[in-house]
Backbone bond lengths (Angstrom), bond angles and torsions (degrees), N, CA, C in turn:
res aa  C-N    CA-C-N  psi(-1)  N-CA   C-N-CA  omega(-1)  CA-C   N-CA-C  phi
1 X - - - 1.437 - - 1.539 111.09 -
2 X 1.488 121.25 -30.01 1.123 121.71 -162.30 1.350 102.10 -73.99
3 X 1.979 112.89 -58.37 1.092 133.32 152.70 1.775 113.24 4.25
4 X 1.317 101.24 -87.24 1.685 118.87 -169.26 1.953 84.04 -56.67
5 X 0.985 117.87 -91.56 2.095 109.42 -169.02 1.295 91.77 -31.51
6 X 1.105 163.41 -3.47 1.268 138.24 165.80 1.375 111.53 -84.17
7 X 1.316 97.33 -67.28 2.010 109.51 170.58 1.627 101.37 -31.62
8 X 1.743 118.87 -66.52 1.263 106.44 179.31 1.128 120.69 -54.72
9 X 1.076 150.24 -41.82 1.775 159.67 -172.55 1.543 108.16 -69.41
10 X 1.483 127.32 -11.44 1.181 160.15 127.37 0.906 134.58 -11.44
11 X 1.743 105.40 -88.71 1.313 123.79 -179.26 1.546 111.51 -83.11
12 X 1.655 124.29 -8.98 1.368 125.65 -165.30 1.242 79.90 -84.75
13 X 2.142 138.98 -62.29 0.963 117.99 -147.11 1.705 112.67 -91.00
14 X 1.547 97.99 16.57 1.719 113.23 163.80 1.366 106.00 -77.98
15 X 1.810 124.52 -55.45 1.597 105.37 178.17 1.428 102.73 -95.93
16 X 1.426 132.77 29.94 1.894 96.31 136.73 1.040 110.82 -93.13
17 X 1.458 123.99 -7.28 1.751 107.20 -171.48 1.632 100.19 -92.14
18 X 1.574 125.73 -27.21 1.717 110.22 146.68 1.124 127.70 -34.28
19 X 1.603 110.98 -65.01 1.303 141.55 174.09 2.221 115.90 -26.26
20 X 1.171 91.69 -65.99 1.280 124.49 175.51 1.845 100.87 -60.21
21 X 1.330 106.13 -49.75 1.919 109.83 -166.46 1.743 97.27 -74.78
22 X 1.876 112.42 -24.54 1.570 108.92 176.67 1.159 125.35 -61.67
23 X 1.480 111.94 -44.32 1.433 134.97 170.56 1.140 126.32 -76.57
24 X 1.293 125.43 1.74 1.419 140.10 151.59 1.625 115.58 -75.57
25 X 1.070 84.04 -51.73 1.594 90.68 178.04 1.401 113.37 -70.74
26 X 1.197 113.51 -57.57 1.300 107.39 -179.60 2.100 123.46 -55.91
27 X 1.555 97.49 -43.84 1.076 112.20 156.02 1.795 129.43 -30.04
28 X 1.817 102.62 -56.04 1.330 122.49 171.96 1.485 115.94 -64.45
29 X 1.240 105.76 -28.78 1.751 111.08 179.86 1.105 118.87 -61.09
30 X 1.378 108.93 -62.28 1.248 136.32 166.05 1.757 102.90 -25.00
31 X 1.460 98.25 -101.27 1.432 91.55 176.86 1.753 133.43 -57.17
32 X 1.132 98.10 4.32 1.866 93.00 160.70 1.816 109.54 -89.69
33 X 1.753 98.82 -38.52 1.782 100.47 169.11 1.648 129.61 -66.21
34 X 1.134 91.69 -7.13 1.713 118.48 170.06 1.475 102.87 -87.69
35 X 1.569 129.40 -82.94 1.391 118.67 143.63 1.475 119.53 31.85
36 X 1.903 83.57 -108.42 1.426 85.99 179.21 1.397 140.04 -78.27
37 X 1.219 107.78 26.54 1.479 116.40 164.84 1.677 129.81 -125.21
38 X 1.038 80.14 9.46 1.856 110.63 165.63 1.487 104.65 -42.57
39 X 0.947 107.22 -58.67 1.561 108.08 -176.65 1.569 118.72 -61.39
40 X 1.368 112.36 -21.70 1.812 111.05 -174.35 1.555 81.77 -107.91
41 X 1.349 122.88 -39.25 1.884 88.36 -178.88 1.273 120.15 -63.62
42 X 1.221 95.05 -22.39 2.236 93.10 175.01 0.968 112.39 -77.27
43 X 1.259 127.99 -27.75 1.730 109.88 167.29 1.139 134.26 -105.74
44 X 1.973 102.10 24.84 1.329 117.47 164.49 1.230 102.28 -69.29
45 X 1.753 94.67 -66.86 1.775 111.64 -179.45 1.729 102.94 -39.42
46 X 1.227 116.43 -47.54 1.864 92.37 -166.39 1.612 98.42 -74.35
47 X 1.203 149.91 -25.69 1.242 160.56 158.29 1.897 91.00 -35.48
48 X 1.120 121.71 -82.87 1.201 128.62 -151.04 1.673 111.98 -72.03
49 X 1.605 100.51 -30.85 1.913 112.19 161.86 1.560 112.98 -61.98
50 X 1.303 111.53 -47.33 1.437 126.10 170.65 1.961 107.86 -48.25
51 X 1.500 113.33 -71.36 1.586 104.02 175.99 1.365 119.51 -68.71
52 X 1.077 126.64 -14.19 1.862 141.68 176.07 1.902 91.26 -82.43
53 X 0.976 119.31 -23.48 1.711 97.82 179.19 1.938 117.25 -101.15
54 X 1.783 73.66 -30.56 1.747 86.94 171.61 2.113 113.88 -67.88
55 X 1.351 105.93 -43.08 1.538 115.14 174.34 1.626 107.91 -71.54
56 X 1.819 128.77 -34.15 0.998 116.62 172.55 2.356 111.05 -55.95
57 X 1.463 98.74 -50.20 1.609 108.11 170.43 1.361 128.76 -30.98
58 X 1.601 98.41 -64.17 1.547 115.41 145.81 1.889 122.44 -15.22
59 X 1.177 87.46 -71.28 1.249 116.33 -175.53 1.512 127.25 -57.16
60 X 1.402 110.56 -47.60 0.934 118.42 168.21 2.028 120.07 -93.97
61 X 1.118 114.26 -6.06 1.053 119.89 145.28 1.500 135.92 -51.01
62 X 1.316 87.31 -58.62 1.861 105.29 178.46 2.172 101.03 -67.66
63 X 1.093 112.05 -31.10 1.444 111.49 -172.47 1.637 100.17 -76.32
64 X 1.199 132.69 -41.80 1.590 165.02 176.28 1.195 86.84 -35.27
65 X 1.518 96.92 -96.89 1.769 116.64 -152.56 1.777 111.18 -90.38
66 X 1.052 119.83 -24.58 1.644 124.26 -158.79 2.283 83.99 -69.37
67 X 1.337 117.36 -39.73 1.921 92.47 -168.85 2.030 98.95 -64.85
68 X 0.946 138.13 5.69 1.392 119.06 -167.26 1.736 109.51 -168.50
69 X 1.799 110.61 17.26 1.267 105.02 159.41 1.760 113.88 -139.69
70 X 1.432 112.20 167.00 1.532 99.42 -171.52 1.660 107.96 -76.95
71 X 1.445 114.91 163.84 1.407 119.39 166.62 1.040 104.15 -15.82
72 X 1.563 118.20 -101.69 1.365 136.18 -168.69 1.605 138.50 -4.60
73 X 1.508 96.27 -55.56 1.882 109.92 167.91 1.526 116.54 -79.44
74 X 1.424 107.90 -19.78 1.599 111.70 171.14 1.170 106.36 -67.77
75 X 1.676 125.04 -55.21 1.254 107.00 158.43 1.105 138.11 -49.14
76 X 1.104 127.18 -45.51 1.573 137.14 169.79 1.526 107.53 -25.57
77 X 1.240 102.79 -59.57 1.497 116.53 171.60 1.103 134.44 -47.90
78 X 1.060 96.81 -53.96 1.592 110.10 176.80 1.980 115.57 -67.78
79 X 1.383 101.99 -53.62 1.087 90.65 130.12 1.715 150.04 26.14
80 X 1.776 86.21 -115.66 1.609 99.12 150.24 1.436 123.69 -31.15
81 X 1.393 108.46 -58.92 1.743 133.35 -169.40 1.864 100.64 -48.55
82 X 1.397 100.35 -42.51 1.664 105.42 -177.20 1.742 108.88 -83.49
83 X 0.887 105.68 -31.74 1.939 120.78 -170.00 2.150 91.46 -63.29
84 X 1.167 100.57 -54.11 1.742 121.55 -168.73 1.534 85.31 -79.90
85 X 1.114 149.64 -31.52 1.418 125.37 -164.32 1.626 89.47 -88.01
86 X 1.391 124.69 -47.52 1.395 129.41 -165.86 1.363 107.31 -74.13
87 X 1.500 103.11 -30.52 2.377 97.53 -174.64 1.873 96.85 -67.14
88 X 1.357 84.74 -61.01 2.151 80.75 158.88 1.039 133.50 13.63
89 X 1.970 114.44 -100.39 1.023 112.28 149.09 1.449 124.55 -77.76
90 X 0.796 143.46 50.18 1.905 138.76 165.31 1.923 76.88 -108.64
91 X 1.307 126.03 -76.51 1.244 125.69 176.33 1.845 110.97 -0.20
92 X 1.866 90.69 -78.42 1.236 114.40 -169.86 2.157 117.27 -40.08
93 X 1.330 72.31 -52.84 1.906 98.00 -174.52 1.678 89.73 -65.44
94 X 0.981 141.28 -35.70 1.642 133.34 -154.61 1.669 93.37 -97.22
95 X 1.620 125.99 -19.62 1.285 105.62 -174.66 1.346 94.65 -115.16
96 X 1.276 152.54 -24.47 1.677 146.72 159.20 1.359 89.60 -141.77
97 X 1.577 116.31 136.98 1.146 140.02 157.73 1.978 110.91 -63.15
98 X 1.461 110.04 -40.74 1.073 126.64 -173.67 1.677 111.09 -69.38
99 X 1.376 126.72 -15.84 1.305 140.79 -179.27 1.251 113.15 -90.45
100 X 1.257 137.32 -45.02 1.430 164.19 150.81 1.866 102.53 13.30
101 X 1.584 117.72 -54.89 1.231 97.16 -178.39 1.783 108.51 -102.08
102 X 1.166 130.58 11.96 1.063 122.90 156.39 1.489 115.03 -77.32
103 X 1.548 115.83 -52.90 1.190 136.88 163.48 1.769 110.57 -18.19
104 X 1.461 107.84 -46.92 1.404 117.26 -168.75 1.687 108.78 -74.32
105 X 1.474 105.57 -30.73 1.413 126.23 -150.65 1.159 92.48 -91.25
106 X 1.645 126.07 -43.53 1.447 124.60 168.29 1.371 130.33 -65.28
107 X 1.524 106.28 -20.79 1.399 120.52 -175.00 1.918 114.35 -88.97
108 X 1.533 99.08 -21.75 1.602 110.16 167.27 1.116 111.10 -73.23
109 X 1.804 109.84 -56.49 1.443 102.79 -171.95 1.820 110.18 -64.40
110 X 1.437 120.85 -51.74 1.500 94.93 -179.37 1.679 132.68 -72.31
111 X 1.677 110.51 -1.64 1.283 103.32 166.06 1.893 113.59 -91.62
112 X 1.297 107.07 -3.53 1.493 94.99 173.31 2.177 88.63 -99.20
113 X 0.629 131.68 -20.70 1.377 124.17 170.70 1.474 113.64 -57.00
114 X 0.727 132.44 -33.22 1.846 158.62 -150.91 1.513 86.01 -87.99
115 X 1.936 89.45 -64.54 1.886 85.14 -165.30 1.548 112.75 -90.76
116 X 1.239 143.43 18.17 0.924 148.71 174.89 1.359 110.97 -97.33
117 X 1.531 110.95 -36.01 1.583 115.59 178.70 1.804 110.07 -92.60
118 X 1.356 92.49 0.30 1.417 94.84 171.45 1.584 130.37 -107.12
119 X 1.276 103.51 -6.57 1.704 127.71 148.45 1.048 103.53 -94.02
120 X 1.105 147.50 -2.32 1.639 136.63 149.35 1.466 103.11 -55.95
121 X 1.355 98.94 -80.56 1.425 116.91 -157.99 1.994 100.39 -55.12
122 X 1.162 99.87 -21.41 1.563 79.34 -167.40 1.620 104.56 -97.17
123 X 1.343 122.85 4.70 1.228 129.60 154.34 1.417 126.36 -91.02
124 X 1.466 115.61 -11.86 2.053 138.07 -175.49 1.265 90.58 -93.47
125 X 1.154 135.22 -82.71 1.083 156.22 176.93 1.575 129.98 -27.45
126 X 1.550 119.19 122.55 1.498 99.73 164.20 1.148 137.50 -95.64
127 X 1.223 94.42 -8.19 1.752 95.04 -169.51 1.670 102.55 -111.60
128 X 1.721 101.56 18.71 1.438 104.71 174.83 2.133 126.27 -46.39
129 X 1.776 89.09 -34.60 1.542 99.06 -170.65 1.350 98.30 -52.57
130 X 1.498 130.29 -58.44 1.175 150.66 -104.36 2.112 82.25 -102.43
131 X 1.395 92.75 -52.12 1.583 102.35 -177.29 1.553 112.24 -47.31
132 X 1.660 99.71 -49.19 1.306 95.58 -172.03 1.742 130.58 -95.18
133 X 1.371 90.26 15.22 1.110 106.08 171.82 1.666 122.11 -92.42
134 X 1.715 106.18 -30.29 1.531 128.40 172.01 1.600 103.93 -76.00
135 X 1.098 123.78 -29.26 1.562 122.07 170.53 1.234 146.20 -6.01
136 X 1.562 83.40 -90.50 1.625 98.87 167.90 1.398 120.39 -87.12
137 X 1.320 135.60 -8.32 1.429 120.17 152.11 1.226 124.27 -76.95
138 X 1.592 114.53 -15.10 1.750 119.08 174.04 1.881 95.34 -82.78
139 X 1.045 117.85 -39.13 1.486 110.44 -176.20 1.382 102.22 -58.62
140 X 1.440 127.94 -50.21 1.754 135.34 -154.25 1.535 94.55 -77.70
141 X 1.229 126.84 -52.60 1.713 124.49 -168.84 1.959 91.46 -72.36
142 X 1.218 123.04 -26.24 1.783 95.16 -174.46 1.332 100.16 -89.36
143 X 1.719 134.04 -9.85 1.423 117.97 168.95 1.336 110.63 -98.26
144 X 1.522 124.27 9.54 1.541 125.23 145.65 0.980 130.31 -92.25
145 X 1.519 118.97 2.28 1.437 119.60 166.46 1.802 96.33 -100.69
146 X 1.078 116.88 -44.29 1.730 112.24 -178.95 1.340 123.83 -50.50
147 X 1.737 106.99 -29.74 1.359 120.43 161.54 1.147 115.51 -92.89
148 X 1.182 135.71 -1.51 1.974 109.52 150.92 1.394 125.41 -83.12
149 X 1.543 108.03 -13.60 1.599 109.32 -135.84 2.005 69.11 -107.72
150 X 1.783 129.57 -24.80 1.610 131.86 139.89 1.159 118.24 -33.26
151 X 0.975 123.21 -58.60 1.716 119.20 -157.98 1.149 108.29 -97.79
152 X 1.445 118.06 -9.22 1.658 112.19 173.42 1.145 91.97 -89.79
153 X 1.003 142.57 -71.94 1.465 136.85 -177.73 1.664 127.30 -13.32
154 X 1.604 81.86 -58.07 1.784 90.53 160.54 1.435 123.30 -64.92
155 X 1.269 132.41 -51.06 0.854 142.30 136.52 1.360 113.42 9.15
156 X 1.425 112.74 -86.24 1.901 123.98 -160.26 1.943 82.71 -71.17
157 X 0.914 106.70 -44.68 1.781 86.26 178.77 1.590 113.17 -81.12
158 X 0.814 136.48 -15.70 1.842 109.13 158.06 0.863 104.61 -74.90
159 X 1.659 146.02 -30.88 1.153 145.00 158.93 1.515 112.10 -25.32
160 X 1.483 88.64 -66.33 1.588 87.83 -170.94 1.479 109.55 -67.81
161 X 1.045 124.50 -63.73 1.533 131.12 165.75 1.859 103.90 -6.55
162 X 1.247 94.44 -67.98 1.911 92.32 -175.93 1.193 131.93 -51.99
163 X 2.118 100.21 -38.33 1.243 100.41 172.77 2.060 122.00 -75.95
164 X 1.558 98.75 -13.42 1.129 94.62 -174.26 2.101 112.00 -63.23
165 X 1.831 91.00 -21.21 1.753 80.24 -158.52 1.575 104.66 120.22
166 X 1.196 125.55 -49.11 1.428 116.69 -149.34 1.903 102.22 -80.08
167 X 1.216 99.43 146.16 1.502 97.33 174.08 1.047 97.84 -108.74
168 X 1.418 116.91 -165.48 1.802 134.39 -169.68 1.842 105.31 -61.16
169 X 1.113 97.20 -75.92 1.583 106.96 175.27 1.543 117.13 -25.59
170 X 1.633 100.69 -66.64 1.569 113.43 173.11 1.409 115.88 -45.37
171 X 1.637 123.13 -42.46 1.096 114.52 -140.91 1.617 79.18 -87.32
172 X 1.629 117.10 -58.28 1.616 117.03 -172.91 1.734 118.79 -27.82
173 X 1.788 104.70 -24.72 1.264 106.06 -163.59 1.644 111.02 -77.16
174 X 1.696 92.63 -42.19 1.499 105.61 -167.53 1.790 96.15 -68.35
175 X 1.380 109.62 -61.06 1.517 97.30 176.59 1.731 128.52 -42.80
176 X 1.627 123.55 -19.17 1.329 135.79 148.15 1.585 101.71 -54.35
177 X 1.276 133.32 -63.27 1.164 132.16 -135.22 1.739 105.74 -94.14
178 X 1.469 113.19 -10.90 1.263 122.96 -163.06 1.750 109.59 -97.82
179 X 1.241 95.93 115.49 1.756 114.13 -158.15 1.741 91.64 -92.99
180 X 1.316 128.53 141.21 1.120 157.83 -178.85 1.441 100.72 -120.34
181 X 1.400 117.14 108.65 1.372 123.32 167.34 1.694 121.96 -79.03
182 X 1.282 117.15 127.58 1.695 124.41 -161.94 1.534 85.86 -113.53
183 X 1.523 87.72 144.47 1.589 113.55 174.87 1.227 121.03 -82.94
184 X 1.780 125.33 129.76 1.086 126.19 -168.89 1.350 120.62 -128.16
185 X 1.342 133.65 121.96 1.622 128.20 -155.71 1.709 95.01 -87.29
């Protein structure tokens, strides 16, 4: 009798230590198949931070402007909100391809930051209406003055450029050829 409870007492601590070696393994799989997919869940998540900051924009746009402006400029806006989420990455992709999904992940989190602290403030705040109502015409007249005071600029230099004579070729050359002296202690 003793015999057989032994054999059994045996074979039980034969399948937990299977038992135990299954769930290791399986356990280990797991996190090596996690592992190797580290790389597409992170640029799910920056994928999904990216439309979670762009829909927070949305969002806080429509809460913003929709009590005291018509349809139309809310869209307009919003709009904007998609134009700035997308120049973003086009930005991102045009200066490292390799940056692109952080780029996205940074660009969700600070445009849902933007709009999250901007339904803050316009619920903290009293004179929030008033702010966000002066906004976007103080934003639109300082990038219409930044762009004239641009293009004239350019302007007086092709100007000058033409009157100097130099064409494209010429000018690329002299700017090659034109030595800048550096200071040396």
């Amino acid at each position: 009798m003793l015999n057989v409870i032994l054999i059994l007492i045996q074979f039980v601590i034969n399948a937990a230590k299977y038992l135990l070696e299954f769930l290791a393994i399986v356990i280990l799989g797991i996190v090596g198949a996690v592992l190797y997919a580290l790389p597409w869940l992170l640029r799910v998540a920056a994928l999904l931070l990216w439309l979670g900051g762009a829909y927070l924009g949305f969002n806080s746009i429509q809460t913003i402007y929709s009590p005291f402006s018509p349809a139309i400029p809310v869209i307009a806006l919003q709009f904007a909100a998609i134009v700035m989420s997308v120049g973003w990455v086009l930005i991102v992709l045009n200066k490292n391809t390799k940056l692109v999904w952080g780029g996205m992940a940074a660009g969700g989190l600070v445009i849902g930051g933007t709009s999250i602290g901007s339904t803050w403030l316009l619920s903290h705040w009293r004179y929030a209406d008033l702010f966000f109502r002066a906004l976007p015409p103080a934003l639109f007249s300082v990038l219409l003055i930044y762009e004239t005071i641009r293009l004239r600029s350019l302007r007086r230099n092709r100007n000058i450029k033409i009157e100097s004579g130099l064409d494209g070729s010429e000018e690329i050359v002299s700017d090659l050829l034109e030595v800048t002296p550096v200071a040396t202690q």
